[in-house]
C-alpha positions, 0 to 999 in steps of 0.5 A: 413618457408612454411609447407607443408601438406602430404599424407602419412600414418606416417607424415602429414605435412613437412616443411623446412628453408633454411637459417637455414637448419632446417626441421620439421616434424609433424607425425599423432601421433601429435609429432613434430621433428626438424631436423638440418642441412639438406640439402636442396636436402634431403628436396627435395627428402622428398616431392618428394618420392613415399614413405615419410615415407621410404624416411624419414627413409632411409634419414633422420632418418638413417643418425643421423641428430641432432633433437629436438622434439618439441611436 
């Protein structure tokens, strides 16, 4: 699983694996989320948008992904 660090005000770092469909977020507060069953083109979208933290939100967040958080 590659991580990687973001610039963005609410999330510092992202990361996915593919075969598993599983992304994990890491917020600046230290609390880490894994999300199941993502779409890779949801990833892509995540670390291609102009805003993470609305992309986040609006695709992630808002569509009920089943999560774990892990710190």
């Amino acid at each position: 699983m590659e991580r990687r660090p973001i610039v963005s005000s609410c999330i510092a770092e992202v990361a996915y694996e593919p075969a598993s469909a599983t992304l994990t977020v890491r917020f600046h507060a230290d609390r880490t989320y894994q999300y199941f069953d993502v779409p890779e083109p949801v990833y892509t979208k995540l670390i291609c948008a102009d805003s993470l933290g609305q992309c986040f939100n609006r695709e992630v967040r808002l569509a009920s992904y089943a999560y774990h958080r892990l710190t």
